[in-house]
C-alpha positions in Angstrom: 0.0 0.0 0.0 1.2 3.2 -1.1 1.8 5.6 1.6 0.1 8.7 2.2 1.9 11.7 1.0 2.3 14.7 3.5 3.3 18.4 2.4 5.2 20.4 4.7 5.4 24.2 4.1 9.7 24.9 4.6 9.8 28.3 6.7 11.7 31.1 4.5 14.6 33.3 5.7 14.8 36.5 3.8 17.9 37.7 4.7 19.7 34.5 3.6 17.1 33.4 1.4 17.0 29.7 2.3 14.2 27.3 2.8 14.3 25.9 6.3 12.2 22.9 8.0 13.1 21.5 11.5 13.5 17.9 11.3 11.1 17.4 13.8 8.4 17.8 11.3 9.7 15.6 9.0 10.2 12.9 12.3 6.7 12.8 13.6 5.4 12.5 9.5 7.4 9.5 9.2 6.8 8.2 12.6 3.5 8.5 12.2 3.4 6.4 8.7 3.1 9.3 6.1 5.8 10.3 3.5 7.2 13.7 4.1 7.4 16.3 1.3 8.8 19.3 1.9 7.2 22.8 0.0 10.1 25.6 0.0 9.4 28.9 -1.6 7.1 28.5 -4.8 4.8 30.9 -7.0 1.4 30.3 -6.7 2.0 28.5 -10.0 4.3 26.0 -8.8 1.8 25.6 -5.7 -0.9 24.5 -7.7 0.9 21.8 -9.4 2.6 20.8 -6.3 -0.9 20.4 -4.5 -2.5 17.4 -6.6 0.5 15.8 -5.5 -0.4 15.6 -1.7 -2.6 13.6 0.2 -2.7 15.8 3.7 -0.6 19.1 4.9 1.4 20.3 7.7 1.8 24.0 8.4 4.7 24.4 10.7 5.7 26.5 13.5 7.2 30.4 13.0 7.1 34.1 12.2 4.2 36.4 13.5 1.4 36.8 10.9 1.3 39.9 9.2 -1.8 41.9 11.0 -2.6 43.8 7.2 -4.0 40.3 6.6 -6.6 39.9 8.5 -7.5 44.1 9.0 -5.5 45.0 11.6 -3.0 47.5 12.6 0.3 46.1 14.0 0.1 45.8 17.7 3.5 47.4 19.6 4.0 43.9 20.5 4.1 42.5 17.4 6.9 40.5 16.6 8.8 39.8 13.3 6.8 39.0 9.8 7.4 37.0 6.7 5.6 38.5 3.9 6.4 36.2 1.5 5.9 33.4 3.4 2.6 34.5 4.6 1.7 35.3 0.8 2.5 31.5 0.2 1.1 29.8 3.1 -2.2 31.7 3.4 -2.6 30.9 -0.3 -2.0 26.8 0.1 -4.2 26.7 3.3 -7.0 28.6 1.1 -6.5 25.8 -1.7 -6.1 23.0 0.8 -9.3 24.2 2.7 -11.0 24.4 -0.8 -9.8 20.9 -1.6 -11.0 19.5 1.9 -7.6 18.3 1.8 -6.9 16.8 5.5 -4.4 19.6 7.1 -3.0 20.0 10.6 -1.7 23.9 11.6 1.2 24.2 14.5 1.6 27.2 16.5 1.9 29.9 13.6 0.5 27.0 11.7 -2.9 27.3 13.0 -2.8 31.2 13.1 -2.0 31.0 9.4 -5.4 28.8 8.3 -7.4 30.5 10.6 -6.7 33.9 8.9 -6.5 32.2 5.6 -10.4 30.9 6.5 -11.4 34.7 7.7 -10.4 34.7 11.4 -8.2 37.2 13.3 -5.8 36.9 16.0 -4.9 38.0 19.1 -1.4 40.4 18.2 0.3 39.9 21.7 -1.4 37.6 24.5 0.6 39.2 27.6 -0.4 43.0 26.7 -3.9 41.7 25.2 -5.4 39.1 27.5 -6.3 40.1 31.0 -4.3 37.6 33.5 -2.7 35.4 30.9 -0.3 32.8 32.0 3.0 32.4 30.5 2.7 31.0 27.5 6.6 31.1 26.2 8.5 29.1 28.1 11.7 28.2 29.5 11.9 25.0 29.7 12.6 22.1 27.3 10.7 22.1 24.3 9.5 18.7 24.7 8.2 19.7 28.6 4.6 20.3 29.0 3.7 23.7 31.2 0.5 24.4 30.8 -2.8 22.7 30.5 -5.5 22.6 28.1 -9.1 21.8 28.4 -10.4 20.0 25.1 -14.0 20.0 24.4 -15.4 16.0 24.4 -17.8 16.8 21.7 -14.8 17.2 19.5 -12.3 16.0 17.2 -9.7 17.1 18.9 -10.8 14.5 22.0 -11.7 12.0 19.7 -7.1 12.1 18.1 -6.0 12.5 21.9 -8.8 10.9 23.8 -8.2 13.1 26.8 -10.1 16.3 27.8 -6.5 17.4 29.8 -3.5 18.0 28.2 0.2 19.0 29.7 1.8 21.5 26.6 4.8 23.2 25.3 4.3 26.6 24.9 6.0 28.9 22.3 3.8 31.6 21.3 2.5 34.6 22.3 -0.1 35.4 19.4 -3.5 32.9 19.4 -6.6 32.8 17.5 -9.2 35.3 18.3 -12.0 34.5 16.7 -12.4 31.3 14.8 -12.3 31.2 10.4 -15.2 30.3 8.7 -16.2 26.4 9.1 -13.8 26.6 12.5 -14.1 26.5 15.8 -12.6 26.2 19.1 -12.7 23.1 20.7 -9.6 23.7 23.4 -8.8 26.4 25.6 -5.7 26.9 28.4 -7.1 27.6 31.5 -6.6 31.7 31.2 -8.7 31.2 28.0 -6.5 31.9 25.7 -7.0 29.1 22.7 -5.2 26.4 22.1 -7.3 24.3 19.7 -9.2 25.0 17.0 -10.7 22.6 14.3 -12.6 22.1 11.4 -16.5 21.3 11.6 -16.3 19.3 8.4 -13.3 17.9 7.0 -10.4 17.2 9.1 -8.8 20.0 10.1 -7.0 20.3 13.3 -5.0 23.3 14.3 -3.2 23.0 17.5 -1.0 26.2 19.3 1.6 24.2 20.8 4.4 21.6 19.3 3.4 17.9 19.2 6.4 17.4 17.1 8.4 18.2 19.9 7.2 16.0 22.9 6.1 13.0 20.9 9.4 10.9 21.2 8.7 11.6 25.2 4.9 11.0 25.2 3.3 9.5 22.6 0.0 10.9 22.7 1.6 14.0 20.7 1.9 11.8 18.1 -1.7 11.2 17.8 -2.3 14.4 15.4 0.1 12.3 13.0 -1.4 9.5 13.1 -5.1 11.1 12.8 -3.6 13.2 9.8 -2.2 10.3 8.0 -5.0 8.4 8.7 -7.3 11.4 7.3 -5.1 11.7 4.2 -5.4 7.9 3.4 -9.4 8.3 3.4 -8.9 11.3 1.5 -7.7 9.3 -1.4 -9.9 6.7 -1.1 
């Protein structure tokens, strides 16, 4: 049997102009039985030929989303943005979401799809959100500091199968208010979301790093699985 074929969006550095993806990403793909393929910096173009090709997605971890794309001005806070990489990624999360194309979002990730499906963000959690907790930590980035609360009508319960979840945290923007066809299903306990998911296809966007902690607890590599999983229905 074939295995399913995973896209991976490569994060772009501007000054250097190089393509970078952790290897992390590439790990938990293959762990979790998919084949890993990763998308550097393409025209739309080049996109659209690449996308046939794929049977799920992964949009990784990284920059602050521009705040022009989803109506706002930048917030003080704000922290560095990728232009280009923004232009690509909220373009292939637009097509993937078209496609129903089975797509997990991590960290920046799931900021990315939600503005690419009409949602905002929250600019800067510490200055924004009234008694946040900290929510970039200093710690190993496989060790889990905060908690969050999943919703058990969800299908973010049904990949982990727990409503309580010990995280990495590495972020200080989150979704405000959800894209079209999303929703929040998972929340830490100052509110702030952590989860938010499709209520069609499969669609999982997630604010902290599985990729990370799954070699210590394999219950991060449930979205892998679930993804794979998704992506091998999806051809089917």
């Amino acid at each position: 049997m074939m295995k399913p074929v995973i896209g991976i969006v490569a994060s772009w550095n501007e000054e250097n102009e190089s393509s970078v993806l952790p290897h992390t990403y590439v790990s938990a793909v293959l762990e979790a039985g998919g084949i890993p393929l990763a998308i550097p910096m393409v025209g739309k173009e080049e996109a659209d030929q690449i996308l046939p090709k794929l049977d799920g997605m992964v949009f990784p971890g990284g920059a602050d989303v521009d705040p022009a794309r989803y109506g706002e001005r930048p917030h003080l806070k704000l922290g560095k943005v990728n232009p280009r990489l923004d232009e690509l990624e909220l373009y292939l999360a637009r097509r993937v979401l078209d496609m129903g194309l089975p797509v997990v979002g991590i960290c920046r990730g799931c900021q990315v799809v939600n503005v690419a499906a009409g949602g905002t963000l929250v600019q800067d959690i510490p200055s924004q959100v009234g008694g946040a907790m900290k929510h970039q930590q200093q710690a190993p980035r496989w060790h889990g500091t905060h908690e969050v609360i999943i919703d058990e009508d969800s299908l973010a319960f049904d990949v982990f199968g727990v409503r309580r979840l010990m995280v990495n945290s590495y972020h200080h923007q989150a979704v405000r208010d959800p894209g079209e066809g999303l929703v929040v299903s998972g929340r830490a306990l100052d509110g702030v979301t952590e989860v938010v998911e499709g209520r069609k296809n499969f669609v999982l966007l997630i604010q902290w790093h599985p990729e990370c902690m799954f070699k210590h607890n394999r219950v991060f590599l449930r979205p892998f699985e679930a993804l794979v999983e998704a992506a091998r229905n999806y051809r089917d």
